[in-house]
C-alpha positions as a printed Julia matrix, in Angstrom:
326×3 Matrix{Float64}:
   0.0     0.0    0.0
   1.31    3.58  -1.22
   0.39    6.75   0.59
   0.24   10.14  -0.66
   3.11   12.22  -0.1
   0.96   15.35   1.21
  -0.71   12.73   3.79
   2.56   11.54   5.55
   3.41   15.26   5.63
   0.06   16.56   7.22
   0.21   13.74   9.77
   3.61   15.12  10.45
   2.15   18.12  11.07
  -0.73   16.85  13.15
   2.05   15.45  15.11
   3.83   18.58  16.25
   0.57   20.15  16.7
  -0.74   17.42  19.3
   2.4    18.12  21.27
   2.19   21.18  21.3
  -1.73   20.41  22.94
   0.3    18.0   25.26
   2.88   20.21  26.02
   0.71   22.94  27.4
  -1.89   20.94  29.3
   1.24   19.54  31.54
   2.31   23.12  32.13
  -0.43   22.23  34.95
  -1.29   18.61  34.87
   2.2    16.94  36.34
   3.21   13.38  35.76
  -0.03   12.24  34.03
   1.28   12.17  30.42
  -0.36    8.75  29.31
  -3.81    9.82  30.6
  -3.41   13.54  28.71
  -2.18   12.12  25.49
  -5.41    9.94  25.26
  -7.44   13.19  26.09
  -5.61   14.66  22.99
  -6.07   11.4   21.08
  -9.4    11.64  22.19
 -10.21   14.76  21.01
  -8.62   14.4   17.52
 -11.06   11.18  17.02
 -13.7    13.35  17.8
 -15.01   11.73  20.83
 -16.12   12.47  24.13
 -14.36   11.9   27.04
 -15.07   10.98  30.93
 -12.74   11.45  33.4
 -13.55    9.04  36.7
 -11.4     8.89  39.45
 -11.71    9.91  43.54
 -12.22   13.67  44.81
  -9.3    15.32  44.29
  -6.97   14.17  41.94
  -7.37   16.95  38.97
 -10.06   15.81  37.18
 -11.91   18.93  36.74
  -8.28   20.74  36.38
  -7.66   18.58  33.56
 -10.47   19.03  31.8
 -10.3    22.91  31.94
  -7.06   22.77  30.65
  -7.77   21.1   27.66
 -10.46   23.57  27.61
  -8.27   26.56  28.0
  -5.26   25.22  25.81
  -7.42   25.84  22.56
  -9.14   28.72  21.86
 -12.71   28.13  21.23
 -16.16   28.65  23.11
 -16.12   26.63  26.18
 -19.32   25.88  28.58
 -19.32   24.47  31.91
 -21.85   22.31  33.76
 -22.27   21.84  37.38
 -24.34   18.81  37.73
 -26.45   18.7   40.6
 -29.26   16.81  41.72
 -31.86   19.58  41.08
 -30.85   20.2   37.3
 -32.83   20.29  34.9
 -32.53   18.78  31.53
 -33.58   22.29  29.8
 -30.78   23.68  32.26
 -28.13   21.76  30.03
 -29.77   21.52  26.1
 -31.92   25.05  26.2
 -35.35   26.19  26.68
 -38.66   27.08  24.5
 -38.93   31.4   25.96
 -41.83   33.35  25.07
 -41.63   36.11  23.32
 -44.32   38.49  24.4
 -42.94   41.35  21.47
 -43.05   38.6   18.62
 -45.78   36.83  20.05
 -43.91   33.4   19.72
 -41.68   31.13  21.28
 -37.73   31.11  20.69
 -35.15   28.91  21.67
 -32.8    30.0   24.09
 -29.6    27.6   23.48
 -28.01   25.78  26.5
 -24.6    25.42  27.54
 -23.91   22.57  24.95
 -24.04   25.36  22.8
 -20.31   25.48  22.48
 -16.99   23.75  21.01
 -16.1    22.12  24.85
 -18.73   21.38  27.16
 -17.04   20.68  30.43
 -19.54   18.33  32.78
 -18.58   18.59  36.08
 -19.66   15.69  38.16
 -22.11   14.42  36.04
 -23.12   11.56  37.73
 -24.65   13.57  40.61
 -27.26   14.61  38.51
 -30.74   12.53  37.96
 -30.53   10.02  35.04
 -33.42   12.03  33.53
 -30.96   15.27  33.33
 -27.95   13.02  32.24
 -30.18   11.2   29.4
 -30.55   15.28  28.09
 -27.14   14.91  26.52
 -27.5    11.52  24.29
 -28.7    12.99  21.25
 -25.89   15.77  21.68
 -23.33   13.3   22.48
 -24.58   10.89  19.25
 -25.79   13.43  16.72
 -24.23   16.69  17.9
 -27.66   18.59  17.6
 -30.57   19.26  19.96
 -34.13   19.21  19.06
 -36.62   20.78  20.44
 -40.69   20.93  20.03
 -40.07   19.12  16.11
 -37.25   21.24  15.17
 -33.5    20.3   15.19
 -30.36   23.07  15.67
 -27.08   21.66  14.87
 -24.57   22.15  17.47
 -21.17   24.07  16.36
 -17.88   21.96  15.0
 -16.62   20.53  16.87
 -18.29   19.47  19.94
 -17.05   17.55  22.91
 -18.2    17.0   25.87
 -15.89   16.62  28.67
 -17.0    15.08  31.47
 -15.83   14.0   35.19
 -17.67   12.08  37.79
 -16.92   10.28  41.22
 -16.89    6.71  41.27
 -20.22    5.89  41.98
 -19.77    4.11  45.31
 -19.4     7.48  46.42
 -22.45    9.11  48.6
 -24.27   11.47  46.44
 -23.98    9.85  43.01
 -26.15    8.17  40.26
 -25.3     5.29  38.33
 -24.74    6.69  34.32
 -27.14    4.67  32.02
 -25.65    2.57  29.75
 -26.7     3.94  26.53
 -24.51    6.99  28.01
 -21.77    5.39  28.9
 -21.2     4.24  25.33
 -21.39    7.25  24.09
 -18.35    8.09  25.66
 -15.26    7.54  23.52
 -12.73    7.03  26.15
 -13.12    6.32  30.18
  -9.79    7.67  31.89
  -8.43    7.46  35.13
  -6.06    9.86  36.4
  -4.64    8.25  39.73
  -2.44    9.93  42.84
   0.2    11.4   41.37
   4.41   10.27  42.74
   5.42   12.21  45.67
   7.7    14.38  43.53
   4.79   15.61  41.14
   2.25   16.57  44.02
   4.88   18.73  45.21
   4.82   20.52  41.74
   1.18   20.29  42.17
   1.78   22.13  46.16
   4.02   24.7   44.77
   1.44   25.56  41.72
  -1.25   25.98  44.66
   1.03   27.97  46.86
   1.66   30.19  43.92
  -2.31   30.55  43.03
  -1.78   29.05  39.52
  -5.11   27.9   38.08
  -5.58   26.17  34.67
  -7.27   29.44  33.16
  -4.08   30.77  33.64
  -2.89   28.45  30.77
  -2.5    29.97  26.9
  -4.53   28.64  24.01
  -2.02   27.26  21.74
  -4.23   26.63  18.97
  -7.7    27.39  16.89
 -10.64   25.86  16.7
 -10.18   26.07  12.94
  -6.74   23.93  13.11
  -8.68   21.04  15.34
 -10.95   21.07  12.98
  -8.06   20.71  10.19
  -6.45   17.95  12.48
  -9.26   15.99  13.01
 -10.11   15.71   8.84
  -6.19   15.03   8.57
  -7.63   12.47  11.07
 -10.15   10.62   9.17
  -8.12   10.18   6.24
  -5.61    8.05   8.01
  -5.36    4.56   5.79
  -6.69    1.49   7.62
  -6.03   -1.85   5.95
  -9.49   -4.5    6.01
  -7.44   -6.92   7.81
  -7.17   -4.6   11.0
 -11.01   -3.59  10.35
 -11.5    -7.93  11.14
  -9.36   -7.36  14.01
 -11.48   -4.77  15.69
 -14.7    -6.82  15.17
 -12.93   -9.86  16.44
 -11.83   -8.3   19.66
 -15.2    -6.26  19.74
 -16.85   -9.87  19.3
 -15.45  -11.71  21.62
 -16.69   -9.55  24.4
 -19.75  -10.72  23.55
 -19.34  -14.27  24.53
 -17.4   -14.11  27.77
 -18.89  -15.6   30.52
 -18.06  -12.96  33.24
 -19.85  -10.27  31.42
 -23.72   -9.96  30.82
 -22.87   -7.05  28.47
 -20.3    -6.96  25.76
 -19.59   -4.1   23.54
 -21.81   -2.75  20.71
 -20.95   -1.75  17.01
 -20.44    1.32  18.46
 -17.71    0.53  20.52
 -16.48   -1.19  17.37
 -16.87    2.32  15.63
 -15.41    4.3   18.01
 -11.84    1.41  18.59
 -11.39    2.1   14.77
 -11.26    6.19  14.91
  -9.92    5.94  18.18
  -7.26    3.91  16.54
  -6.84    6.38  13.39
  -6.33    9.45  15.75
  -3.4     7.55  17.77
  -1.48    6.78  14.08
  -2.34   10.38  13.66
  -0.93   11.42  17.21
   2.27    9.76  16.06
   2.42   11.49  12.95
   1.58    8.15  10.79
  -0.38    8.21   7.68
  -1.74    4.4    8.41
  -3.09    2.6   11.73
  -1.05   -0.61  12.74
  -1.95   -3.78  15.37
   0.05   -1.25  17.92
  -2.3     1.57  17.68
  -5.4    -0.8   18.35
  -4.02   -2.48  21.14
  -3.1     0.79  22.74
  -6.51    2.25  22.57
  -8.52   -1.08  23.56
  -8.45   -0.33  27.31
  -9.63    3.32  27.56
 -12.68    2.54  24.29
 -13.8    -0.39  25.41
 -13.45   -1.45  29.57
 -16.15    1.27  30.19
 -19.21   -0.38  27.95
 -18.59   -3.85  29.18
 -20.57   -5.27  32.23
 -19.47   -7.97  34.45
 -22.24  -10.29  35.73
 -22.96  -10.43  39.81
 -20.71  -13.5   40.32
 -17.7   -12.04  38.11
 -17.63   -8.94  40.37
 -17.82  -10.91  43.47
 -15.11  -12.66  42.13
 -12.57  -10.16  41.26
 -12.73   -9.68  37.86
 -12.66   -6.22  36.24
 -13.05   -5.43  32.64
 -10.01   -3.98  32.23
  -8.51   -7.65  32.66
 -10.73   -9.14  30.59
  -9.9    -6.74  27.25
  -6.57   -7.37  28.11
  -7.19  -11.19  27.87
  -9.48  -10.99  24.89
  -6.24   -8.55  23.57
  -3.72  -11.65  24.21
  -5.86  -14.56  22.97
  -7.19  -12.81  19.61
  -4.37  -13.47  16.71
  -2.87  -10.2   15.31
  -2.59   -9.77  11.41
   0.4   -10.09   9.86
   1.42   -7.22   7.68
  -1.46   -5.52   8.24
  -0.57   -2.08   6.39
  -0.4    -3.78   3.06
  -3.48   -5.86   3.25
């Protein structure tokens, strides 16, 4: 398989850009490098991203400064348990003057919708963002008003066997590219973080370092990275397999098989590679897919975890040889 010459160089391109994304975010997020470069990887597939992890640990910070580090509208949400879902998509106003309703858009209005907490709002509230999250657009009384390019929602929450919190539905929960987890940090990089508090440094202190209109221009760089049939199999075989593992009563959906290809386009992208390999697959099978599988009663008691169990469907299914070329 050829490539085209102006391909290789605009992945190149992509490349230096994405670091640059990197780059800045860790001017305030120390020693989580992994967790930010899927945010960025995230964000070039065009997918949404949820950020889970205990009280404390930067979730919110990270996801402002991704916000902050490009330089388009950004919205946040505080999810409580007395929000509304016309608090979050928009509201039918009357207009006494015209003598008709208008819409009055609602904070997914915007290019980054930052969720704060979203799981300690009402499963009524959090089912107001599936159509945005799916079809970027809301509709309202019949009529349907396209949200602007691009749109991600950016979302943290507790884990739920935290007091306070709601369980997000499924049909949510896959619509959410990537689940990350940030962790404590060494000892050595939450004493950077100490020194950033004692010095009142904030995340909207950080610099956009790039347009909305270059995104946009990375993430169609994005789409056109090559991938070869024979690693197209390879998704649906890993994807499959969840399906018929005993410890789960829920495997993942086409969706998930949908979202593990562009997922996998935007890391070969990230790297500055016009093609996807086994490599970038593997590396994004974790964060796509542990989040939409559900282990049965008896698995949980057991021990298992679904991060385990994509890492044992990753081991068992065979990789393609060559796959570039195929």
């Amino acid at each position: 398989m050829s490539f085209d010459a102006s391909l290789a160089d605009q992945t190149a391109w992509v490349q230096r850009r994405c670091a640059d994304l990197v780059n800045n975010v860790e001017h305030f997020i120390h020693g989580k490098t992994q967790v930010v470069r899927d945010a960025v990887i995230c964000l070039l597939a065009e997918g949404h991203i949820l950020i889970e992890d205990v009280p404390g640990v930067a979730k919110t910070s990270l996801a402002k400064a991704l916000s902050h580090s490009i330089n388009g509208s950004m919205r946040r949400i505080q999810f409580t348990p007395d929000l509304l879902p016309s608090d979050v998509v928009g509201v039918q106003i009357y207009d006494a003057a015209a003598r008709q309703f208008k819409f009055r858009e609602g904070p997914v209005f915007a290019h980054i919708v930052l969720g704060d907490e979203i799981n300690r709002a009402s499963p009524k509230t959090q089912s107001a963002l599936l159509e945005v999250m799916a079809e970027h657009q809301v509709t309202m009384d019949g009529v349907t008003y396209q949200l602007p390019r691009p749109n991600f929602v950016v979302a943290t929450q507790n884990p739920i066997d935290h007091q306070g919190t709601y369980t997000l539905p499924e049909a949510q929960l896959d619509r959410f590219m990537m689940l990350l987890r940030i962790g404590y940090p060494s000892a050595e990089h939450e004493m950077r973080i100490v020194a950033d508090a004692i010095a009142r440094r904030l995340p909207e202190q950080l610099h956009p370092v790039m347009t909305v209109e270059e995104l946009v221009r990375m993430i169609d760089v994005t789409r056109a990275v090559y991938m070869a049939p024979a690693l197209q199999s390879f998704i649906v075989t890993i994807t499959g397999a969840t399906r018929t593992v005993a410890q789960l009563r829920l495997g993942a959906s086409p969706r998930a098989s949908n979202a593990l290809a562009v997922a996998a386009q935007a890391c070969a992208a990230f790297e500055g590679r016009p093609f996807v390999t086994a490599d970038d697959v593997k590396a994004m099978a974790r964060p796509v897919l542990a989040h939409r599988l559900l282990l049965t009663p008896e698995a949980a008691i057991q021990g298992y975890t679904t991060h385990a169990i994509v890492d044992n469907i990753m081991a068992a299914v065979p990789v393609p040889q060559d796959p570039v070329r195929v």
